[in-house]
C-alpha positions in Angstrom: 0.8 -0.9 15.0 2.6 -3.9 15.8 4.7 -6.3 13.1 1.6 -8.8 12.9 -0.7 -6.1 12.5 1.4 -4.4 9.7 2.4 -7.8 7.8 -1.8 -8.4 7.4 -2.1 -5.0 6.3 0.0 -5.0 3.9 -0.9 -8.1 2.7 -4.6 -7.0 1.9 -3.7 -3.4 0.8 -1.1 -5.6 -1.8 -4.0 -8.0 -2.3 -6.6 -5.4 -3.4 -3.7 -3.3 -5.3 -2.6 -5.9 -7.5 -5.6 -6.7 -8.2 -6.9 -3.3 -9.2 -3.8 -3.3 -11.3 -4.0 -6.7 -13.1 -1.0 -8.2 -11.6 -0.1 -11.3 -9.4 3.3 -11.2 -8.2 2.3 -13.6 -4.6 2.0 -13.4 -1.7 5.6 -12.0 -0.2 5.2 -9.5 -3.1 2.0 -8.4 -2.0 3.2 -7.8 1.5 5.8 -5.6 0.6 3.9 -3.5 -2.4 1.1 -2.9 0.5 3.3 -2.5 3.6 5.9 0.1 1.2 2.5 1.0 -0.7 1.3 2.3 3.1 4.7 4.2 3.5 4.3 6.1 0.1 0.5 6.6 0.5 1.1 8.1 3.8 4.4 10.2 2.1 1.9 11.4 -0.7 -1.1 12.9 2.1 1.4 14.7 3.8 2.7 16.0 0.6 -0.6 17.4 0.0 -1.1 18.5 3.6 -3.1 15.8 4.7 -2.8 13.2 7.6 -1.5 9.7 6.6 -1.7 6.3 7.6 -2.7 6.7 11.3 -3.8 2.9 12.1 -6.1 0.1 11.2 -9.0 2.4 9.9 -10.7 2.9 6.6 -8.8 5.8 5.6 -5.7 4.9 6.4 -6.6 1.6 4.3 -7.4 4.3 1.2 -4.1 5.7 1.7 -2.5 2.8 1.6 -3.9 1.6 -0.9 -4.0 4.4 -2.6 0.4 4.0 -2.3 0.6 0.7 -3.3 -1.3 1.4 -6.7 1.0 4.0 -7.2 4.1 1.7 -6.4 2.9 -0.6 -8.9 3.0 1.6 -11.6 6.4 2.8 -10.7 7.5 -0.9 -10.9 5.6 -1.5 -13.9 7.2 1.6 -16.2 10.6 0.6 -14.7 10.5 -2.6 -15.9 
């Protein structure tokens, strides 16, 4: 995917994870927790043996969101 492409994602994944968590850190913030959220999601499938974020599709939108909830908590308890 290309830089655009990855900077919208992230922003909705971050969009739709803070939300789900309650938070509202902006919209830089929300960039990174989806586009590092992405990263980790994609991380966590192939932990498990499955297939990660492989474009702009639904499940690679789960995933990623899926990773950005999970990076929220993280930055949550460490704060």
């Amino acid at each position: 995917m290309s830089i655009l492409i990855w900077i919208i994602f992230g922003a909705l994944v971050g969009w739709i994870a803070s939300a789900i968590m309650g938070t509202r850190e902006g919209l830089v913030m929300d960039i990174i927790f989806g586009i590092v959220g992405a990263l980790l999601g994609g991380w966590l499938m192939s932990f498990f043996g499955k297939s990660g974020v492989t474009g702009f599709n639904l499940y690679s939108f789960l995933v990623a969101i899926l990773g950005a909830v999970v990076l929220i908590a993280i930055v949550r308890a460490v704060r």
